[in-house]
Phi, psi and omega in degrees: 000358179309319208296299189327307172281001175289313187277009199258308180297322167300319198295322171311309143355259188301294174349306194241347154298332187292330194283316174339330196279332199290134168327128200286331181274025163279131207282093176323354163265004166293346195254296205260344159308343186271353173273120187244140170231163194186131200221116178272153154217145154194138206254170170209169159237140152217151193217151184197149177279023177290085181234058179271344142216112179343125182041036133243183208279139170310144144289157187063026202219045189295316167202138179123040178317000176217130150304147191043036200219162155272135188245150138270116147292305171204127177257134182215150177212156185215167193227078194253128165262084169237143192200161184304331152283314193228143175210173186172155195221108169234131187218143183250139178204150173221146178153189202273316163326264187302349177284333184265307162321319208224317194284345175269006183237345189210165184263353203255018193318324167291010188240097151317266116339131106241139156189142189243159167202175188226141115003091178261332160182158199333141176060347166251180189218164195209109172218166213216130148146223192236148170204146157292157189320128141316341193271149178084101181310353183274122134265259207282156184280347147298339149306348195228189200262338171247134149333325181246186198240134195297195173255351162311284196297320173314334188263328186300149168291158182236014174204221187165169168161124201163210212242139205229131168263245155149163153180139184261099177288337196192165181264038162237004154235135185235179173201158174223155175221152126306133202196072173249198185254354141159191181306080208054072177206092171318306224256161167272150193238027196180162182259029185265195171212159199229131199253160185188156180245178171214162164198127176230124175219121188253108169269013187190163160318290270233338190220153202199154187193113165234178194211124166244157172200176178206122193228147214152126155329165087299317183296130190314157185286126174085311150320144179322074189342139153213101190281150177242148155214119171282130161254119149253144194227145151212135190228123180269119180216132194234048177270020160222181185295334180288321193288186131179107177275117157231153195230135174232144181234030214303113142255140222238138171207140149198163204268172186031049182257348163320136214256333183260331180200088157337312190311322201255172177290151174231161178199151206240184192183153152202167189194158196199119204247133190198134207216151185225117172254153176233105163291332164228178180269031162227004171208151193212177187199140169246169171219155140214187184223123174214155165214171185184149197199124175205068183292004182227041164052033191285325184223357188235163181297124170307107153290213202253010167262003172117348206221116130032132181313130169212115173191148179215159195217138212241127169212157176226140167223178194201135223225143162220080225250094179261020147194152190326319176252071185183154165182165185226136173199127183236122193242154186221142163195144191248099191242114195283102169279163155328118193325305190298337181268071170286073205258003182276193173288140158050065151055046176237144196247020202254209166143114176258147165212157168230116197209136187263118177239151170229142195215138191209121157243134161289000000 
């Protein structure tokens, strides 16, 4: 928790020499308008015919991770400052998201965000601090259009942290450039830095295409380099008020990753097509599709056939907004592994799941 009180201090910092400038008979909410608070939880039951052990985390499953039990996913309260110069984000989260997501990799697990940044001149931004990932269309599930996260998205970073560039060239093309401390990760495993871009270009309302990457060692310090480099494509499309498509696509390459002969690079893929009708603006139907193959284990766990996760899956849901910020969503998935991967209950390579989620933001 230090970093938390590092930032608590800085943000205090800046905050309030900027309020010195301010006149003492200035009405302080004129001042304190630039601060916004704001607090999510979503909760879920989930079921799946998988029942080979009890109260640990699902595979393929970063959230609504445990069977047969009612979860927390995520309880968050965030704290935001903007202004034309200065802008900054601290967000707190506790729930099953981050016990899974965030604790086995960083001591910081309870810090969604912190980070601050400043304006040096029109359109750009200069920022610092933990962020969630550039990469990928899913994050947290009110962002998204199903609740659970594809497969594609399960191998993606969901969080990051370094130094973020930005600059709005237009309002249909923006870049962003990254400079972190490696592949999901707050804390560093290594003295290497990890570099990584965003390009957004929207020629209309209706369409919108970014290419995300992140390229960077991973490997712990005294271990063997092994550079990655991750491509994300994603195409947004609205072509009605009803509709709403998105194709997301990754491709992964890292060296001396062969499962069979280390000297050459191995490289995964995956891709996740996902489509939305809103019969109104409180019920809606989802669809999506996935797939993903990382036969030589660069980001996913050897199974027992030797080789790196190959599968793909079908999920549908149904969405319910019984106020704008708020929903119930009950999703079905069908997730198919590669005939040689029998990682389900009783040799079956197959898995139905099911989960119900609420979710309410503030």
């Amino acid at each position: 928790m230090k970093t938390t009180k590092l930032f608590l201090i800085v943000l205090s910092l800046i905050f309030f020499s900027h309020g010195k400038s301010i006149s003492q008979d200035k009405d302080l909410n004129s001042y304190f308008k630039n601060f916004s608070i704001s607090a999510y939880v979503d909760t879920y039951f989930s079921y799946d015919t998988d029942k080979n052990i009890f109260n640990t985390p699902r595979i393929f499953c970063s959230i609504s991770p445990y069977r047969d039990m009612f979860g927390l996913n995520v309880a968050q309260a965030s704290l935001k400052y903007n202004s034309e110069i200065i802008r900054g984000i601290f967000t707190m989260q506790y729930g099953d998201i981050p016990e899974v997501n965030y604790g086995p990799v960083t001591r910081s697990k309870y810090v969604q965000e912190a980070n601050i940044g400043f304006s040096p001149a029109s359109k750009l931004w200069i920022e610092g601090g933990y962020f969630l990932t550039h990469i990928g269309a899913e994050s947290f599930p009110k962002n998204n259009i199903l609740s659970s996260f594809s497969l594609q998205t399960n191998y993606e970073p969901l969080f990051q942290s370094g130094i973020k560039m930005s600059y709005d060239f237009s309002y249909q093309f923006a870049a962003s450039l990254f400079i972190l401390n490696g592949f999901n990760m707050f804390e560093d495993n290594n003295k290497n830095k990890s570099a990584g871009v965003q390009l957004a270009f929207s020629p209309n309302a209706k369409l919108k295409f970014v290419y995300n990457n992140i390229l960077g060692n991973e490997q712990p310090d005294g271990a063997r380099g092994k550079t990655r480099f991750l491509n994300n494509f994603i195409v947004y499309y609205y072509p009605t008020n009803e509709i709403d498509v998105i194709a997301s696509g990754d491709y992964g390459t890292q060296q001396h990753s062969k499962i069979l002969d280390t000297a050459n690079s191995a490289n995964y893929y995956g891709a996740t097509l996902t489509g939305r009708y809103k019969f109104s603006p409180k019920f809606s139907a989802a669809l999506r599709g996935e797939f993903f193959q990382d036969l030589d284990a660069v980001v996913s766990p050897v199974l027992i056939n030797g080789t790196g996760v190959k599968a793909n899956a079908l999920a549908f849901g149904l969405e319910y907004k019984p106020v704008e910020k708020a929903y119930v969503r009950l999703e079905y998935r069908y997730v198919q592994m590669d005939a040689a991967q029998k990682i389900f209950y009783d040799d079956s390579n197959n898995r139905s799941e099911a989960t119900m989620t609420f979710g309410f933001e503030y």
